[in-house]
C-alpha positions as CSV (number, residue, x, y, z in Angstrom):
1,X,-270.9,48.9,-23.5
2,X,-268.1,49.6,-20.8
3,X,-265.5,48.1,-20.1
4,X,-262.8,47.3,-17.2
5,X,-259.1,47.0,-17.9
6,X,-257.2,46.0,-14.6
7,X,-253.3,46.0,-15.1
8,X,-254.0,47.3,-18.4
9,X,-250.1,47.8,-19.0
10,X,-250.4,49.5,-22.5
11,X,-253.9,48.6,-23.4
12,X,-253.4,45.4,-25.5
13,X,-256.9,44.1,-24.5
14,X,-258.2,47.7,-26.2
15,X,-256.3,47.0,-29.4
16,X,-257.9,43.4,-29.8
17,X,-261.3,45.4,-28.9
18,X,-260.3,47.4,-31.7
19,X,-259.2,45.1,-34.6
20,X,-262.5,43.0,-34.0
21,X,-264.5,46.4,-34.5
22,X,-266.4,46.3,-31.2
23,X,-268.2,49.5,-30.4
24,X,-268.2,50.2,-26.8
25,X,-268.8,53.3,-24.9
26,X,-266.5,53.9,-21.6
27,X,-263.2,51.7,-21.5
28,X,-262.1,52.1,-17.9
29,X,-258.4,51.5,-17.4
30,X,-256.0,50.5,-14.0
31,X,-252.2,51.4,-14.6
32,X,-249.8,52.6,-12.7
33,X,-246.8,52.5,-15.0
34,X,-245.9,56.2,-16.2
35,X,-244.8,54.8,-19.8
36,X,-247.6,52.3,-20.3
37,X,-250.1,55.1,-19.6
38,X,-248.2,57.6,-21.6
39,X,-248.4,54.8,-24.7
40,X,-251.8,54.1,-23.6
41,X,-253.3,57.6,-24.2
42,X,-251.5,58.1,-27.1
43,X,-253.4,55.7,-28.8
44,X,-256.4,55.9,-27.4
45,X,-257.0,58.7,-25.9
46,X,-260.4,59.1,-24.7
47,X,-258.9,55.9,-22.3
48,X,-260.7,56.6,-18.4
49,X,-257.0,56.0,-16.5
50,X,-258.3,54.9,-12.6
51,X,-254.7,54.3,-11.4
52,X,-253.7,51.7,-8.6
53,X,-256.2,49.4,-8.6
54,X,-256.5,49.0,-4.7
55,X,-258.3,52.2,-4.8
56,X,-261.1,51.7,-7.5
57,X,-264.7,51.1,-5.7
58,X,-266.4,48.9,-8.2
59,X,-269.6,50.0,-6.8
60,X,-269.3,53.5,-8.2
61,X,-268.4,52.6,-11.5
62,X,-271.0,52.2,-14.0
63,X,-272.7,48.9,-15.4
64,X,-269.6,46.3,-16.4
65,X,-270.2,44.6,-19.2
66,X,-266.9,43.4,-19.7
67,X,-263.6,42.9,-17.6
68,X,-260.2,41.8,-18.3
69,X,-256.7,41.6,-16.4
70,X,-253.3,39.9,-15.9
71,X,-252.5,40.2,-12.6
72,X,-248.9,40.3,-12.3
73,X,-247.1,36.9,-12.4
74,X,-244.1,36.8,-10.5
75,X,-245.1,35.3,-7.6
76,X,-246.7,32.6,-10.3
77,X,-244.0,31.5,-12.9
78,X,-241.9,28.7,-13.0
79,X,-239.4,31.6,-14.4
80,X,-239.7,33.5,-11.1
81,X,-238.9,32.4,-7.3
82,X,-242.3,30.6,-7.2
83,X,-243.7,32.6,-3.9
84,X,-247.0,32.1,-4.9
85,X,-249.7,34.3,-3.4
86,X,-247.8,35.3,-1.0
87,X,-245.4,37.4,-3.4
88,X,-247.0,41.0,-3.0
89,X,-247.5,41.7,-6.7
90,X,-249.4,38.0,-7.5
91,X,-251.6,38.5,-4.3
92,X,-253.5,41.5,-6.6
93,X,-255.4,38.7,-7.9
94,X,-257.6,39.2,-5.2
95,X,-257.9,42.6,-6.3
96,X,-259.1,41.1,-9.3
97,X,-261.5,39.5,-7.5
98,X,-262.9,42.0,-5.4
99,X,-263.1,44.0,-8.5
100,X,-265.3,41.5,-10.3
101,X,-267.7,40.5,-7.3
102,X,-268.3,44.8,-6.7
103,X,-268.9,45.1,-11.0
104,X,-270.4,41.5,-11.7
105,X,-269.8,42.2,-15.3
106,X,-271.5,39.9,-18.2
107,X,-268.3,39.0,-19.6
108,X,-264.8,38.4,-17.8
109,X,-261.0,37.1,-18.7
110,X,-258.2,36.6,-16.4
111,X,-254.8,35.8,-18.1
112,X,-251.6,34.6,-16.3
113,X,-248.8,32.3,-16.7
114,X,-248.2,28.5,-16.4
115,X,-247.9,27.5,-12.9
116,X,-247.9,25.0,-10.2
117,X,-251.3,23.2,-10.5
118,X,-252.3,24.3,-6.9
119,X,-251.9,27.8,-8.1
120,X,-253.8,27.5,-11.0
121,X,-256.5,25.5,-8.6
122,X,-256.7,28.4,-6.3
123,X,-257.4,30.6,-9.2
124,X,-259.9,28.1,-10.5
125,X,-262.1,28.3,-7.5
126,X,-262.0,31.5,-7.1
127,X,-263.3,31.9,-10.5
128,X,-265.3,28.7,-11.4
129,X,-263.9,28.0,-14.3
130,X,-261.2,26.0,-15.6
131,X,-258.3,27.9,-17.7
132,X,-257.8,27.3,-21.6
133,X,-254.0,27.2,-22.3
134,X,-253.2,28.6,-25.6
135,X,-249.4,29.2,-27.4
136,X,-249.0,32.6,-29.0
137,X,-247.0,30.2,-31.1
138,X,-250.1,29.6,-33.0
139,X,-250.9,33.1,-34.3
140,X,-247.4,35.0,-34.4
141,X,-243.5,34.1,-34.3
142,X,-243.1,33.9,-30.5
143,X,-243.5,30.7,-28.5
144,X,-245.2,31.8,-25.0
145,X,-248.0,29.3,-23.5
146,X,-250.5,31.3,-21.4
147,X,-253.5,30.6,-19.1
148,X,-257.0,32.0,-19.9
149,X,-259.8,31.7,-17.1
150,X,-262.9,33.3,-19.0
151,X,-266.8,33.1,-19.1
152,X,-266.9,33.8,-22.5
153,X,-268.1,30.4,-24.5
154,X,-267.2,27.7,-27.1
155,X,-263.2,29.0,-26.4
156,X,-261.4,26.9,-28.7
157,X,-257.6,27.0,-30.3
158,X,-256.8,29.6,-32.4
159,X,-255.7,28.3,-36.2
160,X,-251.9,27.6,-37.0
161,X,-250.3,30.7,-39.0
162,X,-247.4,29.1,-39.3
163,X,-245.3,32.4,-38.3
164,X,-241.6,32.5,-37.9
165,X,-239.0,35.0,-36.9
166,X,-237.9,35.2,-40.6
167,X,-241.1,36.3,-41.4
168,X,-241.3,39.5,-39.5
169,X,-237.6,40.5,-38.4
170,X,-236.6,43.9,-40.2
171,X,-233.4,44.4,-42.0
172,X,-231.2,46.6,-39.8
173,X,-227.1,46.6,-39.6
174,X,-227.4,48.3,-36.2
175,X,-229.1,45.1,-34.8
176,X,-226.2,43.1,-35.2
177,X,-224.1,42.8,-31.6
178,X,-220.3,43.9,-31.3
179,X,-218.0,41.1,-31.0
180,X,-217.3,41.2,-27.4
181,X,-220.9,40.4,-27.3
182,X,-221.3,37.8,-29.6
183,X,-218.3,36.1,-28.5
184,X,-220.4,35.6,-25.4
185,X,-222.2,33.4,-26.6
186,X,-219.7,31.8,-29.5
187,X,-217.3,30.8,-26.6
188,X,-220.0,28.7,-24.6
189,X,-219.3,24.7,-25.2
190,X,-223.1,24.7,-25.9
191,X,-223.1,26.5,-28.7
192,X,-225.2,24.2,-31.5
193,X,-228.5,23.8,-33.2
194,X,-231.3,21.9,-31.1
195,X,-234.2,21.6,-33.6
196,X,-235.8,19.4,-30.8
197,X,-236.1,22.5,-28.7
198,X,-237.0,25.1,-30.8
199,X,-234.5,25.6,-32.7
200,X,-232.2,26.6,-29.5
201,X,-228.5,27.7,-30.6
202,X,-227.0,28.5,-27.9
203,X,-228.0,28.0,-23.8
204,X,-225.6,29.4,-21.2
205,X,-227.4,29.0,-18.1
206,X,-231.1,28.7,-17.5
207,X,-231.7,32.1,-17.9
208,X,-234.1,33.2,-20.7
209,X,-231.7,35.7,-21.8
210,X,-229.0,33.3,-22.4
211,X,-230.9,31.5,-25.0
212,X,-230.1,32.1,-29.2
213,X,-232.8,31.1,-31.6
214,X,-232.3,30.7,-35.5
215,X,-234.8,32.8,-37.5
216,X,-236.1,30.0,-39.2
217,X,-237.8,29.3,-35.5
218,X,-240.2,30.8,-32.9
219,X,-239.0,33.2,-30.5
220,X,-238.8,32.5,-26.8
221,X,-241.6,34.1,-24.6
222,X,-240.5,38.0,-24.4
223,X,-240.0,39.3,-20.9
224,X,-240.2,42.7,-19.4
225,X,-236.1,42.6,-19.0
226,X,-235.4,44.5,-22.1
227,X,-232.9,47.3,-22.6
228,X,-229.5,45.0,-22.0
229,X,-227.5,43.0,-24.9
230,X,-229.9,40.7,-25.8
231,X,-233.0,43.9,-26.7
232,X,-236.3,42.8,-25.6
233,X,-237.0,39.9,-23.5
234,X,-233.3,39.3,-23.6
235,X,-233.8,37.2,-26.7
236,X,-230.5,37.0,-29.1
237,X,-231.2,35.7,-32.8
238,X,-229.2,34.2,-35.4
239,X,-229.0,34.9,-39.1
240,X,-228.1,32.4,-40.9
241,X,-227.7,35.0,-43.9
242,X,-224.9,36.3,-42.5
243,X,-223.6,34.0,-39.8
244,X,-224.1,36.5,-37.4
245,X,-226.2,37.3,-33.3
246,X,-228.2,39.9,-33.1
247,X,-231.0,41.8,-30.7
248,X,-234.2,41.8,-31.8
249,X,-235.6,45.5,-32.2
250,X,-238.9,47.6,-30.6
251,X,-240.6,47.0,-34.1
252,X,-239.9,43.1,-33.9
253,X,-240.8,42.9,-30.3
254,X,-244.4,44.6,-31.4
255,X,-244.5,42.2,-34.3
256,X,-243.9,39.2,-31.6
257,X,-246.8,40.4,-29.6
258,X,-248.8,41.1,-32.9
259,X,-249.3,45.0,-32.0
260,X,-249.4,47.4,-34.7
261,X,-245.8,49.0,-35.8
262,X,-244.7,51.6,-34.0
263,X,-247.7,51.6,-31.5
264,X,-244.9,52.0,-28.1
265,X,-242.5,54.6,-30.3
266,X,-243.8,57.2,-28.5
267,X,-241.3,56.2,-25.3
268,X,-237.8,55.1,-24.8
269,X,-236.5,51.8,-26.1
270,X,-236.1,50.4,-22.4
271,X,-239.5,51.4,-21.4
272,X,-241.0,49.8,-24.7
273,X,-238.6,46.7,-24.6
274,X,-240.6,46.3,-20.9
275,X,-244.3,47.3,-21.7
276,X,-244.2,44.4,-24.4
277,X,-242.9,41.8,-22.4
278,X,-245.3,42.5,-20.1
279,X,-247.7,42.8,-22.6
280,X,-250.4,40.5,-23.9
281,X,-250.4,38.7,-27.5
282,X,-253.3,40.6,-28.6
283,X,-254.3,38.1,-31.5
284,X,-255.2,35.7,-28.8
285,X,-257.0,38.3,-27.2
286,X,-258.9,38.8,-30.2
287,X,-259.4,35.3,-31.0
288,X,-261.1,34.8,-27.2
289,X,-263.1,38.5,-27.8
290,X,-264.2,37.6,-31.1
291,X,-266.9,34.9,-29.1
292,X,-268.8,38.0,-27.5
293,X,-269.8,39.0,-31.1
């Protein structure tokens, strides 16, 4: 079996691989990222790194029997400036699809973001199928609704784990923020408990960053913009334990995306806080992967 990785980031689709026991022979990877490959071939090091995926000939590749991707979603989510496929890092989809008419593997999935419906249609065409939405929500402690486009049948929603962010935070003074910082968010007139929107403390502007979640609630969706006050994804908890803010940590971030501990400790904070919000949630990965069997 062989298999294609395009923006493999740091190889979540080879964990799920992995943690389902699939054997498979060649797994073919397309990275760019210095850190994600460095994390990538730590873990699995017999990983075939192709680089930038404009330059990969799919003809000389072996037989495909599988291929995965996330192209990347700027251009796509309602988070971002909505450029669409014009937006030079969303127009790789058609990367994605030159890659999968050259290698016309058995199996394929393409992951992205919610978007405008005549995105996702474009998307759809291209790929003649329509997309299954599914919440990480359902399978770990982070609340991030994704679109999968994939061949592989009888795709249906994963069971309820009923996972919070009390159940895999780790006990760690450090974590806590100075007071300059939580008085950031203490100050704000907005500053309250919204059990209507997941348990929302605190909203300062309509930046992800600026939003404070009780850990008795799901985390927000992690983004790549780690490495500032609010640790990875931006995302700033509250502990009702001790009344106080703090960042959530590598380990939690890994836990959020339900990757094995320590699996990004190789590299710096900011470069893990990043590769995991960019990252997939690989239990929903699994779940879809677990149809091939």
């Amino acid at each position: 079996m062989n298999i294609l990785s395009l923006f493999d980031g740091m190889s979540c689709g080879q964990i799920a691989i992995n943690k389902l026991g699939i054997k498979y022979d060649n797994y073919f990877a397309s990275e760019i990222e210095k850190a994600s490959i460095n994390v990538t071939q730590n873990n699995f090091p017999k990983t075939i790194q192709l680089g930038d995926v404009t330059k990969i000939n799919g003809y000389e590749l072996p037989k495909i029997d599988l291929m995965f991707g996330g192209s990347p979603c700027q251009g796509f989510s309602f988070a971002g400036k909505q450029l669409n496929f014009n937006d030079p890092r969303s127009s790789l989809f058609f990367e994605y699809i030159r890659l999968l008419n050259e290698t016309k593997p058995k199996y394929f999935l393409l992951e992205n973001v919610k978007m405008k419906k005549e995105f996702e249609n474009v998307i759809t065409k291209y790929l003649g199928v329509e997309p299954i939405q599914i919440n990480s929500a359902l399978v770990s402690a982070q609340d991030r609704k994704r679109l999968y486009w994939t061949n592989i049948p009888n795709i249906e929603q994963p069971n309820n784990k009923n996972i919070y962010l009390k159940d895999i935070i780790e006990h760690n003074d450090d974590l806590y923020l100075k007071e300059q910082y939580s008085n950031r968010y203490y100050q704000t007139p907005n500053y309250k408990l919204n059990t209507e929107k997941s348990c929302v403390i605190g909203k300062l502007s309509e930046y992800q960053g600026d939003r404070v979640f009780d850990i008795n609630a799901k985390a927000s969706s992690l983004s790549a913009n780690g490495g500032n006050n609010g640790g990875g994804g931006c995302n700033i908890i509250f502990d009702p334990r001790t009344n106080k803010l703090r960042k959530l940590s590598v380990l939690e971030c890994e836990r959020l995306q339900t990757v094995p501990d320590g699996y990004t400790s190789i590299e710096k904070q900011g470069n893990s806080y990043k590769m995991l919000g960019n990252g997939w949630t690989v239990d929903v990965i699994a779940h879809i992967f677990k149809n091939i069997i």
